[in-house]
VEXTI-105803 format. One record per residue (C-alpha): residue in one letter; x, y, z. Coordinates in steps of 0.05 Angstrom, whole numbers, padded with zeros to 5 digits, always signed. Example, Ala and Ser with C-alpha at 12.3 -4.5 7.8 and 13.67 -1.06 7.14 Angstrom:
2
a+00246-00090+00156
s+00273-00021+00143
END
This chain:
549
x+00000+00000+00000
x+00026+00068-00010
x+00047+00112+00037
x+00021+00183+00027
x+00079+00214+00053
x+00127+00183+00004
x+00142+00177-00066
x+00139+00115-00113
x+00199+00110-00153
x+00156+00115-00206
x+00133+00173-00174
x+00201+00203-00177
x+00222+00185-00244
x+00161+00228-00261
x+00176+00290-00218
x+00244+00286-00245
x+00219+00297-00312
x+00180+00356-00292
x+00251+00389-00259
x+00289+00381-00326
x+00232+00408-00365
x+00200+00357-00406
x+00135+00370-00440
x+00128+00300-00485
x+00148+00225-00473
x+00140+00176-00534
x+00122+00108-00508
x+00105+00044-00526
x+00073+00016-00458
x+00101-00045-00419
x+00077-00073-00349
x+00152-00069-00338
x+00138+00014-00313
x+00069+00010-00303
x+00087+00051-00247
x+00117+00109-00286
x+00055+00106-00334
x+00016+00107-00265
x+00052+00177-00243
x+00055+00206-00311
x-00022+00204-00319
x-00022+00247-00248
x+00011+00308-00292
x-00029+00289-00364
x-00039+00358-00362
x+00037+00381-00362
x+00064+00319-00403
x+00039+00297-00467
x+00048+00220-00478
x+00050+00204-00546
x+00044+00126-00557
x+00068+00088-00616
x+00057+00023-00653
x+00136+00007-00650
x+00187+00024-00601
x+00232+00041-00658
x+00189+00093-00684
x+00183+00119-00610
x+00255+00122-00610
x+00259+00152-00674
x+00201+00208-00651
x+00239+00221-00589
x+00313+00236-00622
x+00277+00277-00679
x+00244+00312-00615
x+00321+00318-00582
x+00344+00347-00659
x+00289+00402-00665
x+00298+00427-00596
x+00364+00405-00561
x+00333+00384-00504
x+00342+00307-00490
x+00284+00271-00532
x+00252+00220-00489
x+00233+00147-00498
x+00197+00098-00454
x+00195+00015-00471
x+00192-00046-00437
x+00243-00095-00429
x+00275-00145-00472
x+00238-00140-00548
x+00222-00071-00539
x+00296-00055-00518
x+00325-00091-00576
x+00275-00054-00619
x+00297+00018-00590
x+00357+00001-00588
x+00368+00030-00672
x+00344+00092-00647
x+00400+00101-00604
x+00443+00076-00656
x+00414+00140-00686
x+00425+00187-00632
x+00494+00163-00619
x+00518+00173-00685
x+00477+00242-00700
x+00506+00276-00632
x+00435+00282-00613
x+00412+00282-00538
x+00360+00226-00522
x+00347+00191-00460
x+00321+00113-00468
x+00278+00083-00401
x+00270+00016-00401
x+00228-00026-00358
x+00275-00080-00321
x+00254-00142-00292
x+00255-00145-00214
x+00321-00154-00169
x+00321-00212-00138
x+00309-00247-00197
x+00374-00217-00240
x+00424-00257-00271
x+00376-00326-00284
x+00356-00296-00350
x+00285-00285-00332
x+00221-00274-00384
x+00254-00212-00420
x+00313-00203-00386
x+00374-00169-00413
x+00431-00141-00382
x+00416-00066-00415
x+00486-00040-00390
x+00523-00089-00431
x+00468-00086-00492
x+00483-00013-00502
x+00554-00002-00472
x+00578+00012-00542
x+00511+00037-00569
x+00500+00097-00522
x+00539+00150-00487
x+00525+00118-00426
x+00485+00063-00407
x+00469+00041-00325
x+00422+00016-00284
x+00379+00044-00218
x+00371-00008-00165
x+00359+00031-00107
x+00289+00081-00105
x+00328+00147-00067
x+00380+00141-00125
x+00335+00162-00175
x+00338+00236-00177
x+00416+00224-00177
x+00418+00187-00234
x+00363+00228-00274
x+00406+00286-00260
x+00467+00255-00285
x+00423+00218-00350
x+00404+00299-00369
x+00471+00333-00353
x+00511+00269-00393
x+00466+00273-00458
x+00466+00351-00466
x+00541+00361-00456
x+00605+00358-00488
x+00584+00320-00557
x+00503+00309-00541
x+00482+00234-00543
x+00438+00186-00521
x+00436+00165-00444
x+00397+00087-00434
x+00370+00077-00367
x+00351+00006-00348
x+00303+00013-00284
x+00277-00053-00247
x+00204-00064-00238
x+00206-00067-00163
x+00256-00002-00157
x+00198+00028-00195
x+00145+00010-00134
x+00185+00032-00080
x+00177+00083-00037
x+00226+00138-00007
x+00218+00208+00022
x+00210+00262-00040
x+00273+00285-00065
x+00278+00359-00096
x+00323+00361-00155
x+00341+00427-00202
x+00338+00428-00275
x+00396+00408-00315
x+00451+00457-00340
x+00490+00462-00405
x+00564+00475-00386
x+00598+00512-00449
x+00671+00503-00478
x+00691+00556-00506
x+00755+00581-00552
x+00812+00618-00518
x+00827+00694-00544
x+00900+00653-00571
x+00856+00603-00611
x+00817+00663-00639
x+00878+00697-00649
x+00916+00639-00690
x+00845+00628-00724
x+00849+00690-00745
x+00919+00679-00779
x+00899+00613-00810
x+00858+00640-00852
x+00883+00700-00872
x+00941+00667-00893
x+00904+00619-00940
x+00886+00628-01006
x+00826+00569-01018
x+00803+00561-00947
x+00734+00520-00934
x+00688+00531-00875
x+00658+00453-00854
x+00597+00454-00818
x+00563+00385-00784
x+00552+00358-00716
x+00494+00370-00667
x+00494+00427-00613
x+00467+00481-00664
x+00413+00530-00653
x+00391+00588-00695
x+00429+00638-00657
x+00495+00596-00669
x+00478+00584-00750
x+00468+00658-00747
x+00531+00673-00713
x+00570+00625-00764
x+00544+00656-00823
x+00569+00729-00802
x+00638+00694-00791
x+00625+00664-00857
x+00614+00731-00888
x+00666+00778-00856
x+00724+00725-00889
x+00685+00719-00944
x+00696+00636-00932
x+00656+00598-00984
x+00618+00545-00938
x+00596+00472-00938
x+00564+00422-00896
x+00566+00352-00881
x+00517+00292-00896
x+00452+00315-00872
x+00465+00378-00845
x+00445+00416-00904
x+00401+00467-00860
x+00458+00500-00817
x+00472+00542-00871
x+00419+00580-00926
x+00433+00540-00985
x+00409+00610-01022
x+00465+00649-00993
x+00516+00660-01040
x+00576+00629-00999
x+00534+00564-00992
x+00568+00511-01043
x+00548+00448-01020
x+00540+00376-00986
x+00611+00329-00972
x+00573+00261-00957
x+00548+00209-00994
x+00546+00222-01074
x+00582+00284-01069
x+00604+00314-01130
x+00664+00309-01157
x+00673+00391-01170
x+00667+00397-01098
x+00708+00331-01078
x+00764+00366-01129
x+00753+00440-01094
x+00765+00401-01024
x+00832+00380-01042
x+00845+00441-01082
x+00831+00483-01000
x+00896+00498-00972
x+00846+00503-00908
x+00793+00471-00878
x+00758+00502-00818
x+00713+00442-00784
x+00665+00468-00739
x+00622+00418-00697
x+00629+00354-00745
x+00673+00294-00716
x+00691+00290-00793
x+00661+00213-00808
x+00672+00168-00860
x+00611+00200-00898
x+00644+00271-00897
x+00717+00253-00917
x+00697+00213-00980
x+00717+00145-00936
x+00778+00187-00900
x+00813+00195-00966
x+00792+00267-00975
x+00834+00299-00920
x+00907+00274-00926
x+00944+00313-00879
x+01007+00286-00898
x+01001+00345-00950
x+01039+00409-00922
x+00997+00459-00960
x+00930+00440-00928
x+00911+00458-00861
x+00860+00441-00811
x+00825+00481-00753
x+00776+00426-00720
x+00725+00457-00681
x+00689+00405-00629
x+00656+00402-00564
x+00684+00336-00542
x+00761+00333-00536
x+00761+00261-00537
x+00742+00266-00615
x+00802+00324-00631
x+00864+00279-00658
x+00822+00220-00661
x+00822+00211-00741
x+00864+00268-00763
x+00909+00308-00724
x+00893+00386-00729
x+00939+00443-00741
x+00888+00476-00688
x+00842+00436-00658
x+00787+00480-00608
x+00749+00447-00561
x+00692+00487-00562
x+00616+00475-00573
x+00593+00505-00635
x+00544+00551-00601
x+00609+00586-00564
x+00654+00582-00620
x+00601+00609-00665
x+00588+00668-00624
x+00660+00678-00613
x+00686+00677-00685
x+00622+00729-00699
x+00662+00784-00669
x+00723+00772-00710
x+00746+00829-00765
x+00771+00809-00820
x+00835+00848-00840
x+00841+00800-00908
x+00773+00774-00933
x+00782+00712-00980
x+00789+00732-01059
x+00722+00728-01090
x+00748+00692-01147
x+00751+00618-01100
x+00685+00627-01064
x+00649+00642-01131
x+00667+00586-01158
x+00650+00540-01110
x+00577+00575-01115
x+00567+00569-01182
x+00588+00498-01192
x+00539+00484-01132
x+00485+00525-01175
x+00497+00484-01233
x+00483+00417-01199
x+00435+00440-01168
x+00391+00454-01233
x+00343+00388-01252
x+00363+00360-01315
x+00323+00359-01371
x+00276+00296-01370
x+00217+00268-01413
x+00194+00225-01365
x+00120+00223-01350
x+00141+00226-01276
x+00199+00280-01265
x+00221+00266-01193
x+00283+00313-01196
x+00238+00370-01223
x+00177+00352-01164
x+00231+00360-01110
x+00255+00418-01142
x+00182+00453-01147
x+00181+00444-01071
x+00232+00493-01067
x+00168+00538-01093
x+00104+00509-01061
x+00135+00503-00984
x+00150+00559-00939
x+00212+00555-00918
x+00205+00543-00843
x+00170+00476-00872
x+00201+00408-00836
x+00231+00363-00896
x+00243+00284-00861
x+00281+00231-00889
x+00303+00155-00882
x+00350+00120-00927
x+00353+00095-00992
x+00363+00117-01079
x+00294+00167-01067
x+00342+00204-01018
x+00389+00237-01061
x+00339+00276-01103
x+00325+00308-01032
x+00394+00327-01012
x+00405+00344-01095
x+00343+00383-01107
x+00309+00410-01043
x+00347+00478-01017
x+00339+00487-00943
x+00336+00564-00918
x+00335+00562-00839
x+00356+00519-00788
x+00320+00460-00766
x+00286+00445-00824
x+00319+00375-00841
x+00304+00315-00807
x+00352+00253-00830
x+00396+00216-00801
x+00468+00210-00813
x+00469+00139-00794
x+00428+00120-00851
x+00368+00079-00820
x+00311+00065-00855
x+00239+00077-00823
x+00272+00141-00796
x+00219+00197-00840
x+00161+00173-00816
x+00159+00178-00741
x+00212+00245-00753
x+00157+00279-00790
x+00105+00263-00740
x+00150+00286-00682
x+00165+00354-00716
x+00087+00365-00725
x+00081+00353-00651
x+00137+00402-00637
x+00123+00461-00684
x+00053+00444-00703
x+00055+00517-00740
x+00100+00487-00793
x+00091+00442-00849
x+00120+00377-00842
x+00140+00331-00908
x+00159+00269-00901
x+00201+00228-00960
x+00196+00153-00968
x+00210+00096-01013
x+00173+00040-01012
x+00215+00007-00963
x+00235+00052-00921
x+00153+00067-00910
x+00141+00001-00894
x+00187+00000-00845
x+00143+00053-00795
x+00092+00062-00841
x+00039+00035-00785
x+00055+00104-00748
x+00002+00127-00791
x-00055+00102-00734
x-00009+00155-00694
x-00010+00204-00738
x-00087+00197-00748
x-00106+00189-00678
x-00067+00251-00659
x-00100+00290-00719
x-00029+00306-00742
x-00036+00331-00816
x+00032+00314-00842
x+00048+00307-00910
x+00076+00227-00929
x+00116+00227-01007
x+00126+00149-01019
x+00165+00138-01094
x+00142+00076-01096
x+00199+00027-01140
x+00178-00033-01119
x+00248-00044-01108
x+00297-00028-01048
x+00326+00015-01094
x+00400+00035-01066
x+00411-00039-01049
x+00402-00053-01126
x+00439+00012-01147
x+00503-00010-01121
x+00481-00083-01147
x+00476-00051-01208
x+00550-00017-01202
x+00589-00081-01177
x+00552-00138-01210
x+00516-00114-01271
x+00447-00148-01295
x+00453-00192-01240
x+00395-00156-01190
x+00375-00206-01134
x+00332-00204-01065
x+00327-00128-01076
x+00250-00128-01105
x+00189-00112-01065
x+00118-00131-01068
x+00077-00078-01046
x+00000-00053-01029
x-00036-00003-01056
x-00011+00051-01016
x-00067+00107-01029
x-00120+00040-00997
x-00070+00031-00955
x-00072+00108-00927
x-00143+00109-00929
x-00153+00044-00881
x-00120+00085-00824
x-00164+00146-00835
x-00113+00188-00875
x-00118+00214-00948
x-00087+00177-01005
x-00076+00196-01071
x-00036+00169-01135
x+00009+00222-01176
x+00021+00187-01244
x+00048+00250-01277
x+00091+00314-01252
x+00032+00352-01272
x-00004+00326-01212
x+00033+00331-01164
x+00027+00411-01145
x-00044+00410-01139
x-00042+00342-01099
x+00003+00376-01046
x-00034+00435-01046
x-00098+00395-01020
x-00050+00353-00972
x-00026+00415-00939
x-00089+00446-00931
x-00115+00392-00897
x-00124+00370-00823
x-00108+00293-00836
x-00042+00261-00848
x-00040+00256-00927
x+00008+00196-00969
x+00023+00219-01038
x+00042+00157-01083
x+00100+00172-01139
x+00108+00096-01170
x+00163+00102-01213
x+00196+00029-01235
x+00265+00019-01211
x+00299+00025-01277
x+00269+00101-01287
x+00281+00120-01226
x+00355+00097-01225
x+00364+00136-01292
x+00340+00200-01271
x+00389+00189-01208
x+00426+00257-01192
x+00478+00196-01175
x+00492+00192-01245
x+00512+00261-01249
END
C-alpha cells in the first residue's frame, strides 16, 4: 500500500521529468513501468504522452524531438523486445550527436542474472551503443541518476543516455527528493585560438568553412554565417546537415557526404584550409577518410568540437578548439577580418553548386528531380523536410534547398523507417509548420503503421512514398558491382493510397509531374495526415538518379 507521505519510484522518475523540463514522452507501454505510466497520468496535463505502434518509431520520434529542440528527446519501452527494438534509435542518436534519454522497464532484483522472461543485461546491450548506459537499483538514487542521464546527454558531444530501471525499484517508496533542472556547461575558444584562427585564414588562399555535428541552434547558425561573411569563406556542410547554412546564400556551395560531387570533392583537395566546426569528420564527410590527407603540407586544418576526446582521433589538427559550436560560433562572430578571401575561390565553389543544383532535362511522365525541385516553390521555408534512407534520398539532398535551421530531419546513420515517425515528431513540436515526409517504398514500410499515430493525434503531415517496388539503393550499387545480376532487392507492395485510407488518412496516386502541385496543395491544406504515391519502376528511377551526375 502506499504511503502518502512518500514517493513511488515511479513517482520520482516522473517529478524528475517535470525538474528538467520535459513537456512530451513517446512510449510504447510495458507492465515493466506500469508505475511510471501510473505517475505520468497524475501530470497528463503538463506531459503529453504520445504512444506508438513500434518502439523504434518511439525512439525515432523522441531523437527527432532531441534534434528540433536540443533538449534530450525521451523514450519509454519495456524490457527485452522492446529494448532490442529501441535500441536502432539510439544507434541513431549516438551517431547524429543528438541528446536522447532511453527508459526501459527491467525485470525485478532478486530475480537478475537467471535470464528471466525478458531479461537483458541493458548496461552491456548498449555499452557501445549509447553514451552511457546504467542501471537504478535503489528508489532514493533516482533523482541522482536522472540528473546525471540529463547533464551526460546535453554536454560535451550530445548523445543518447539508456536507463535500465527494475520493476520493483519502480514500486518503492522513499521520502520526496527535490532536484534542479539540468545545466549546459559551455567550452569555449581561448582569445590565442581566436587569435591563430584569425591567422589561419588570412594566410590561405582556398580556405573552406565545414559545418556538421549536433549542438546548433539558430542563434549559433546565425553567428557562423556572419563569420562566414566577414572572411568571405565559401561554406559547406556535411551529410545531412544541409540546413545549418541558407543554401540561397551565396557562400553556400554544397554537401561532402554520400554522392558528393566530384567539383566539390576536387575543390576540397584544391583548399589549402579547412575550418571544421562541430562535425567529428566521419567516413561519410571525408569521401571514406581519403579526402583529408594531412600528410600534405599545403592544407591545413582548424577542428572545431565540443568533445576533446574526438580532436586527434582521425586526423590530427593544425588547431584543434574544443569548443561547442554555439560558443565558438558566437566567438568567431566578433572577428574582423583584415584579409577577406578573394572572391574569385568562393564564386566558384557557388556556381558549380548552382549548376548541380539545376534538374536535368527529362521526358519522363514522372519527373522526380523537377517535383523535389518545385518544392523549393510550393513550401514555406520554415516547412520540416524528413528523411530515411535509400536511392529516393538523393533527389532530396540534390534538389530540395533548405533556408533556416532545423528544417531537415535525417539521419546520418542512414536507418531506414527514420521519416516517418521524424515527420510526425516535428508536427508535434512546431505544429505551425509544415511537415514533409520522404519515403520509398521500403523505407515506408518500415514505420509506415505510425500512420494510426498520426491519425489518432489528428497530425496533418504530409507522407511522399516513390514507390519502385524495389529497395532501390541496395540494387543501385548491385547494379554498379555486378551488372544485370539484380537479386533479393525487389518488393511486393499494397496499394498505398487504400493503404492510407484504411487508417483514416488521405491517399492519392500522382502518375504524372503535372499532378503533383495540386495534390500537395490539398494535402497541406488539410487537417489529416496525407500519403502521396510517386510509382516510378526501378529502372526510371535509377536513370534520372542525380547519382549519375
Amino acid at each position: 500500500m502506499r504511503n502518502a507521505s512518500q514517493r513511488t519510484g515511479g513517482q520520482l522518475v516522473v517529478d524528475s521529468l517535470l525538474a528538467h523540463g520535459v513537456d512530451t514522452v513517446f512510449c510504447v507501454p510495458g507492465e515493466s513501468y506500469l508505475a511510471v505510466l501510473d505517475a505520468l497520468k497524475d501530470v497528463e496535463d503538463r506531459i503529453k504522452v504520445v504512444v506508438c505502434r513500434h518502439e523504434a518509431s518511439a525512439g525515432h520520434m523522441a531523437e527527432a524531438y532531441g534534434k528540433l529542440t536540443g533538449r534530450p528527446g525521451i523514450c519509454f519501452v519495456t524490457r527485452g523486445p522492446g529494448a532490442t527494438h529501441a535500441s536502432v534509435a539510439v544507434h541513431t542518436a549516438r551517431q547524429d550527436s543528438t541528446p536522447m534519454i532511453l527508459f526501459i522497464g527491467q525485470v525485478e532484483r532478486d530475480i537478475m542474472d537467471r535470464e528471466g522472461f525478458q531479461e537483458v543485461d541493458f548496461r552491456a546491450m548498449f555499452a557501445p551503443l549509447a553514451k552511457r548506459a546504467t542501471q537504478v537499483d535503489a528508489v532514493h538514487r533516482i533523482p541522482e541518476y536522472m540528473s546525471r542521464a540529463f547533464h551526460t546527454a546535453v554536454n560535451g558531444r550530445a548523445g543518447p543516455v539508456v536507463i535500465a530501471m527494475p520493476e520493483d525499484t519502480l514500486t518503492d517508496q522513499c521520502d520526496a527528493i527535490e532536484t534542479l533542472s539540468y545545466q549546459h556547461a559551455d567550452a569555449a575558444p581561448t582569445g590565442r585560438a581566436l587569435e591563430k584562427l584569425q591567422s589561419l585564414i588570412e594566410g590561405a588562399e582556398r580556405p573552406l568553412l565545414v559545418l556538421g555535428g549536433g549542438g546548433w541552434n539558430q542563434r549559433a547558425c546565425d553567428d557562423i554565417r556572419r563569420f562566414a561573411e566577414a572572411f568571405n569563406l565559401p561554406v559547406a556542410v556535411t551529410f545531412r546537415r544541409q540546413d545549418l547554412f541558407d543554401n540561397h546564400h551565396r557562400l553556400y556551395c554544397g554537401v561532402l557526404g554520400l554522392g558528393t560531387s566530384p567539383a566539390l570533392l576536387e575543390r576540397v583537395r584544391a583548399s589549402d584550409l579547412i575550418v571544421a566546426v562541430g562535425d567529428r569528420l566521419s567516413e561519410a564527410a571525408t569521401d571514406a577518410y581519403q579526402l583529408l590527407d594531412l600528410l600534405a603540407p599545403t592544407r591545413r586544418l582548424v577542428h572545431v568540437h565540443p568533445d576533446p576526446n574526438e580532436l586527434g582521433r582521425v586526423y590530427q589538427a593544425t588547431l584543434p578548439i574544443n569548443a561547442d559550436v554555439g560558443s565558438f560560433s558566437s566567438a568567431a562572430a566578433g572577428l574582423a577580418a583584415a584579409k577577406p578571401t578573394d572572391n574569385a575561390w568562393t564564386s566558384a565553389l557557388r556556381a558549380e553548386y548552382e549548376q548541380l543544383t539545376t534538374p536535368p532535362a527529362c521526358d519522363a511522365a514522372l519527373d522526380i528531380s523537377a517535383i523535389v525541385a518545385s518544392l523549393n516553390e510550393a513550401l514555406p521555408s520554415g516547412a520540416i523536410i524528413t528523411n530515411g534512407a535509400g536511392a529516393y534520398a538523393a533527389f532530396v539532398h540534390r534538389y530540395f534547398q533548405y533556408r533556416t535551421y532545423s528544417t531537415q530531419l535525417a539521419p546520418s546513420s542512414g536507418t531506414m523507417g527514420y521519416g516517418v515517425p521524424a515527420a510526425i515528431a516535428a508536427k508535434l513540436v512546431h505544429p505551425d509548420r509544415a511537415a514533409v515526409c520522404f519515403a520509398g517504398d521500403g523505407c515506408f514500410l518500415m514505420s509506415s503503421q505510425e500512420l494510426a499515430t498520426a491519425v489518432r493525434y489528428r497530425l496533418p503531415v504530409v507522407f511522399i512514398v516513390i514507390n519502385n517496388e524495389s529497395y532501390g539503393s541496395i540494387r543501385m550499387h548491385q547494379n554498379r558491382r555486378y551488372p544485370g545480376r539484380g537479386f533479393a532487392t525487389d518488393l511486393s507492395n499494397p496499394d498505398f493510397v487504400a493503404y492510407a485510407k484504411s487508417f483514416g488518412a488521405n491517399g492519392e496516386l500522382i502518375s504524372t509531374t503535372d499532378e503533383f502541385a495540386p495534390a500537395l496543395d490539398r494535402a497541406l491544406a488539410s487537417d489529416l495526415p496525407t500519403v502521396l504515391e510517386l510509382r516510378l519502376g526501378i529502372d526510371a528511377m535509377l536513370a534520372q538518379s542525380p547519382r549519375r551526375r
